[in-house]
GUTOR-557722 format. One line per 3 residues: number of its first residue (from 1); their letters; for each residue x, y, z of C-alpha. Coordinates in nm, 2 decimals, padded with zeros to 4 digits. Layout:
% residues N
NUM) A) X Y Z  ...
END
This chain:
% residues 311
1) XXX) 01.05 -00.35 02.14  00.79 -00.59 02.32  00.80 -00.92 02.10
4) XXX) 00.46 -00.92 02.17  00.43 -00.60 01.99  00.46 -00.78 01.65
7) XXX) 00.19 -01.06 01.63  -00.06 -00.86 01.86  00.00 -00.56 01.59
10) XXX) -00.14 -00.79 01.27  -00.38 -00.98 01.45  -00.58 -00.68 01.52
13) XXX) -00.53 -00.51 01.15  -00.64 -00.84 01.05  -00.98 -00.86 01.30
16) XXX) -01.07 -00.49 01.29  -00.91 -00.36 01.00  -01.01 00.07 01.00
19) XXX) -01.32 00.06 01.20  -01.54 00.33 01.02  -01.53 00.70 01.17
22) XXX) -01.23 00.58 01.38  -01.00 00.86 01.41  -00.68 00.74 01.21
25) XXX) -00.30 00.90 01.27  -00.31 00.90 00.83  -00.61 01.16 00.79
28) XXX) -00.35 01.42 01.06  -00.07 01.38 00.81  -00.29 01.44 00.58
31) XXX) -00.41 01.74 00.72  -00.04 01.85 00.75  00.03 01.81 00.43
34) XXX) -00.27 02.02 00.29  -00.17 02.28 00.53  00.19 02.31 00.35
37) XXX) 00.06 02.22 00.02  -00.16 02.58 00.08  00.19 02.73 00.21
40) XXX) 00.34 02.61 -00.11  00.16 02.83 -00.31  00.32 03.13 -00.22
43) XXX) 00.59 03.23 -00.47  00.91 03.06 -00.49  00.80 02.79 -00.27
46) XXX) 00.65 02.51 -00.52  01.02 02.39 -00.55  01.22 02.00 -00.49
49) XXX) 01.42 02.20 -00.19  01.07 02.32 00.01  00.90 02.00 -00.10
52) XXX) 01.18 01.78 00.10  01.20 02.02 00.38  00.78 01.95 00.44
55) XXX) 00.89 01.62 00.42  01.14 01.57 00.65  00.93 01.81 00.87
58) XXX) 00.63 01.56 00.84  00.80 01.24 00.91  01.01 01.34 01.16
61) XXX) 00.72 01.55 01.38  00.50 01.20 01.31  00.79 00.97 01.42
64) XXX) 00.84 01.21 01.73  00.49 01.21 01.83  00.44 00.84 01.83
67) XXX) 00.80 00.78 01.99  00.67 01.03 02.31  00.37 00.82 02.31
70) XXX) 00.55 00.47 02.35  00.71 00.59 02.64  00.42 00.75 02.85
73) XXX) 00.45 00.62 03.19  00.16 00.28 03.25  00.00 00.41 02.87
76) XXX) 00.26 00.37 02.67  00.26 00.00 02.59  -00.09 00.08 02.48
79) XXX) 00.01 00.39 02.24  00.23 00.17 02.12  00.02 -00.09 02.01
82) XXX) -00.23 00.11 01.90  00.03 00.29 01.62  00.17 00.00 01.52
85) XXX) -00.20 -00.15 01.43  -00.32 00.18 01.33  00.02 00.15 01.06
88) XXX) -00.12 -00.20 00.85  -00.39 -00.21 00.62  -00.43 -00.56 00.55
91) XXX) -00.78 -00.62 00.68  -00.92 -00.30 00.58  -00.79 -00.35 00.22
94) XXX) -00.95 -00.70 00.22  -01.28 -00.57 00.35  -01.31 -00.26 00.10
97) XXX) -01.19 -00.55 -00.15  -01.51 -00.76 -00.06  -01.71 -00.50 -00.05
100) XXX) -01.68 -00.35 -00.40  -01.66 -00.75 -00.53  -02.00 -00.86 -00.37
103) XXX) -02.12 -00.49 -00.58  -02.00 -00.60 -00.88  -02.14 -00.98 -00.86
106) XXX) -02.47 -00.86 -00.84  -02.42 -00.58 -01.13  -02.44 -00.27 -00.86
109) XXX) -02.21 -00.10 -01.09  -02.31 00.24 -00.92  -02.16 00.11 -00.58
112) XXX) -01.92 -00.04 -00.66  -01.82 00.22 -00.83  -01.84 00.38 -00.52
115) XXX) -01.62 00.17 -00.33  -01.34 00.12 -00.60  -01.30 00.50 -00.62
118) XXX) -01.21 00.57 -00.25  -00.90 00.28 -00.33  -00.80 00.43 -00.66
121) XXX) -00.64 00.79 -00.76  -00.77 00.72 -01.13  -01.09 00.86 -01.25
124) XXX) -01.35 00.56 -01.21  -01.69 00.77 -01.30  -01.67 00.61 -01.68
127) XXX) -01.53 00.25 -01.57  -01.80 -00.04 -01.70  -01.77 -00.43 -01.49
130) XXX) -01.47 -00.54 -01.66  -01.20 -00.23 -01.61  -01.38 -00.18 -01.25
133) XXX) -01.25 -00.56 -01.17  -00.96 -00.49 -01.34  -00.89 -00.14 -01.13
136) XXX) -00.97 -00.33 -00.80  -00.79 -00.60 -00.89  -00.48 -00.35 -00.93
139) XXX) -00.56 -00.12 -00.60  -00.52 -00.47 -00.37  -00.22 -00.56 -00.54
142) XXX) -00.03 -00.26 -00.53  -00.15 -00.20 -00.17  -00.07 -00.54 -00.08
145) XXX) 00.28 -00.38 -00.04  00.21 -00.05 00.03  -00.06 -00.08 00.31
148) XXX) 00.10 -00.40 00.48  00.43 -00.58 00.42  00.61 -00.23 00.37
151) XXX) 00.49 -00.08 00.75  00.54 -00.42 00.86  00.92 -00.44 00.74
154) XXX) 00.94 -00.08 00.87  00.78 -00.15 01.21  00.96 -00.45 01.26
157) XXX) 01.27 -00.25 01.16  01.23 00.06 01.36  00.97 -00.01 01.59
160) XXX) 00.63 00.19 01.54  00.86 00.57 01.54  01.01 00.43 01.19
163) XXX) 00.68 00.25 01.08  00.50 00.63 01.09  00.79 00.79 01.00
166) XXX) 00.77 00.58 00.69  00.37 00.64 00.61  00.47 01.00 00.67
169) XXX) 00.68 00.98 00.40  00.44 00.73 00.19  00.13 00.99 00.26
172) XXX) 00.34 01.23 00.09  00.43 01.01 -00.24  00.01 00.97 -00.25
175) XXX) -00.06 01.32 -00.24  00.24 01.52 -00.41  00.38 01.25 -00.66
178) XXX) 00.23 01.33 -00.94  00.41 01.42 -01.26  00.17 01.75 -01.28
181) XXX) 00.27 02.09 -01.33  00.20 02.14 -00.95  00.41 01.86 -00.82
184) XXX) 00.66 01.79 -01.04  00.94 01.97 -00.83  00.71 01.97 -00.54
187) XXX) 00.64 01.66 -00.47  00.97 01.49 -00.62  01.12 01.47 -00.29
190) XXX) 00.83 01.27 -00.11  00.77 01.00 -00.44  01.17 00.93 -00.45
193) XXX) 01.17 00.88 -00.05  00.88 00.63 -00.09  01.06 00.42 -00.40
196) XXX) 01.36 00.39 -00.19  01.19 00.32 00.13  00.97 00.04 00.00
199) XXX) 01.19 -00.09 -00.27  01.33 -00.42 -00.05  00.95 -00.44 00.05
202) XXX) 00.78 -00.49 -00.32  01.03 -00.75 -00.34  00.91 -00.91 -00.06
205) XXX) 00.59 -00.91 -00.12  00.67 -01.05 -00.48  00.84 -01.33 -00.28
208) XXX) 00.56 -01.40 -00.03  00.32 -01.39 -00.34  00.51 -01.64 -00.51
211) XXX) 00.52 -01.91 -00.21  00.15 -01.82 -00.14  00.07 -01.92 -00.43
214) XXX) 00.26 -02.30 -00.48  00.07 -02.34 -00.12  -00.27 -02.28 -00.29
217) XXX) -00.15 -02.50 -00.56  -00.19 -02.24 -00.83  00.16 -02.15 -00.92
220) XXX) 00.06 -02.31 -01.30  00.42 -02.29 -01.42  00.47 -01.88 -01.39
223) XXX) 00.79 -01.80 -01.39  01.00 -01.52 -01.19  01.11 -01.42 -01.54
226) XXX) 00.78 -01.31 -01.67  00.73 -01.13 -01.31  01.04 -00.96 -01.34
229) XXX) 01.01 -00.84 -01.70  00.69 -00.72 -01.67  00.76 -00.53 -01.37
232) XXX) 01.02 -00.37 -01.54  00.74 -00.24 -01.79  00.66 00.03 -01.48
235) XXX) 00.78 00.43 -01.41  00.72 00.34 -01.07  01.06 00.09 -00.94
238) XXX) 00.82 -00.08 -00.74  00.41 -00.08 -00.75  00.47 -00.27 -01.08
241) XXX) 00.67 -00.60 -00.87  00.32 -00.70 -00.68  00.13 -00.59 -00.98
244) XXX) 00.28 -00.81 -01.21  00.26 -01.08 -00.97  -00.05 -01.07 -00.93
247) XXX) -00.15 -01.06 -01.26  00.06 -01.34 -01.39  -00.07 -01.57 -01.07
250) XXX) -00.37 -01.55 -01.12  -00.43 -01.50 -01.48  -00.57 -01.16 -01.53
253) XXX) -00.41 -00.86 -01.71  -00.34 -00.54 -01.58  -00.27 -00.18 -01.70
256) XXX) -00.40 -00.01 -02.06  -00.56 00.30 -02.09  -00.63 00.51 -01.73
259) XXX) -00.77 00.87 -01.67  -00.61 01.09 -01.40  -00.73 01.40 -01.33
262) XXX) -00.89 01.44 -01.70  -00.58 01.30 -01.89  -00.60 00.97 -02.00
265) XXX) -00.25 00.74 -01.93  -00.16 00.44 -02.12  -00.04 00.21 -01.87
268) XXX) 00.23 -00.07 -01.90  00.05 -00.39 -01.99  00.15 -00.65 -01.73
271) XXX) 00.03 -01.03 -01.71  -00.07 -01.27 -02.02  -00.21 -01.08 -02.28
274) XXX) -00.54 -01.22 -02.27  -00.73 -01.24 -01.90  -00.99 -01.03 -01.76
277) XXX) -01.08 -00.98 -01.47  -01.37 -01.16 -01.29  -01.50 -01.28 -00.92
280) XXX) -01.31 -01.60 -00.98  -00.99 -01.44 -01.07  -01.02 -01.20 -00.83
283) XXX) -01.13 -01.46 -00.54  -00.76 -01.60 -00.59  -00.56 -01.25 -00.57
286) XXX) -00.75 -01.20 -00.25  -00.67 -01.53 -00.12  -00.32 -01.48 -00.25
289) XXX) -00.28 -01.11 -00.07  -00.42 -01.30 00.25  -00.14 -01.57 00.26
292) XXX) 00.08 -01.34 00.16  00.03 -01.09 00.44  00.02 -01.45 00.66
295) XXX) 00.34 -01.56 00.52  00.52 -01.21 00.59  00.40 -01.13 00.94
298) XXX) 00.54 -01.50 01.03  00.84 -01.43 00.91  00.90 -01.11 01.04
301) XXX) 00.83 -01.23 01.35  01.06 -01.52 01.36  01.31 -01.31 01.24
304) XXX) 01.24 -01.07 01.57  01.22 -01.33 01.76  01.55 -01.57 01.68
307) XXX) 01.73 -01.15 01.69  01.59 -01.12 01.99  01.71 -01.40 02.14
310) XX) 02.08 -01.36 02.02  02.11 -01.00 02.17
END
């Protein structure tokens, strides 16, 4: 892989994040998926065995695609450059961040409602100020992981094949893994796939959070402990890592009461048990995801780098 591949990759997520009405590689998997989800209905199909084979299918046909591309002859430095930006979500998740913030500071809650709802799978229509800070707050820590430092690690790791090849299989966790009557067998293939690919990743993140924070000088005597414990506290084996982090860094409280799809779910509560969310709490996480996505991408790239050099 060009070691310029790397930096070039998150500078770019970083300075353009998803333009709008760009066409994105995400919205064909998604496409895919919907297809097979329609083929699923047909009898005997909704099952774990079908769900993994449209899986597989998916993230190996994605992994394929963008592999051919890479190697086009004088384009496919380009392709692959253009995948392995297309892969982080850093910037964009900042930008939506900001967006539904400046909403909320100014009492738009109709807009910011808006914007919170196109970053969350919960049902935001009822949410007041305070649990719409609280669900943003939540959507850029979770995504902190999912939309950067785990297609980073994966990237860095496989190049850009095994970066889509791993939001193949993380496109499928967000649209099948639900614990519903239609994707409980369905989908378990595609949500266990994702907890094992991005397990090593939360942790990461958790990490970089951690040492982004004692920079900023607002590490206030939190302890791993409490991280951990609380993280614990989750179904999932790793959205709760970052989540927990974040709320114990900077002070706010996360989970409680949630509706999805017309059923309200009690969510572990992680962080102190007093803190809600506001612009100056959430001002912090997003200068926390930033250094955090910073600290990461340096890494990774030293890391490349020194391994390149000892091949």
């Amino acid at each position: 892989m060009n070691p310029l591949l790397l930096p070039l990759a998150v500078g770019l997520d970083l300075l353009l994040g998803d333009p709008a009405g760009w066409p994105h590689p995400v919205r064909a998997i998604g496409w895919c998926y919907a297809r097979l989800d329609t083929l699923a209905d047909r009898p005997g199909r909704r099952t774990r065995v079908f769900g993994a084979v449209c899986v597989l299918a998916v993230a190996a046909g994605s992994a394929g695609l963008v592999w051919a591309a890479s190697r086009l002859p004088f384009l496919g430095s380009l392709c692959a450059l253009y995948f392995a930006y297309a892969g982080l979500a850093l910037g964009g998740l900042l930008a939506e961040g900001r967006k539904a913030a400046r909403f909320l500071i100014v009492g738009d809650i109709e807009a910011a409602r808006s914007v919170v709802g196109g970053l969350v799978s919960r049902d935001v229509t009822e949410l007041d100020g305070p649990d719409l800070w609280r669900a943003l707050a939540e959507s850029v820590a979770e995504n902190a992981n999912d939309g950067f430092v785990a297609p980073l690690f994966w990237l860095a790791l496989a190049g850009p094949a095994g970066l889509w090849a791993y939001k193949a299989v993380s496109t499928a966790d967000s649209m099948w893994g639900y614990r519903t009557e239609r994707y409980t067998d369905f989908g378990w293939f595609g949500a266990r796939a994702d907890d094992v690919l991005a397990w090593l990743p939360a942790r990461l993140t958790v990490a970089a959070m951690w040492l982004a924070a004692g920079l900023l000088g607002r590490l206030g005597g939190v302890r791993l402990a409490d991280i951990a414990r609380d993280a614990a506290k989750s179904a999932s084996p790793n959205a709760g890592w970052p989540m927990a982090a974040a709320a114990w860094l900077c002070g706010g409280g996360m989970g409680g009461p949630s509706r999805y799809f017309g059923v309200i779910v009690e969510k572990p509560r992680l962080g102190p048990p007093s803190g809600a969310w506001d612009a100056q709490r959430y001002g912090l996480l997003s200068r926390l995801v930033l250094f955090t996505g910073c600290i990461v991408a340096v890494g990774t790239i030293a890391l490349r780098s020194i391994i390149a050099l000892l091949a």
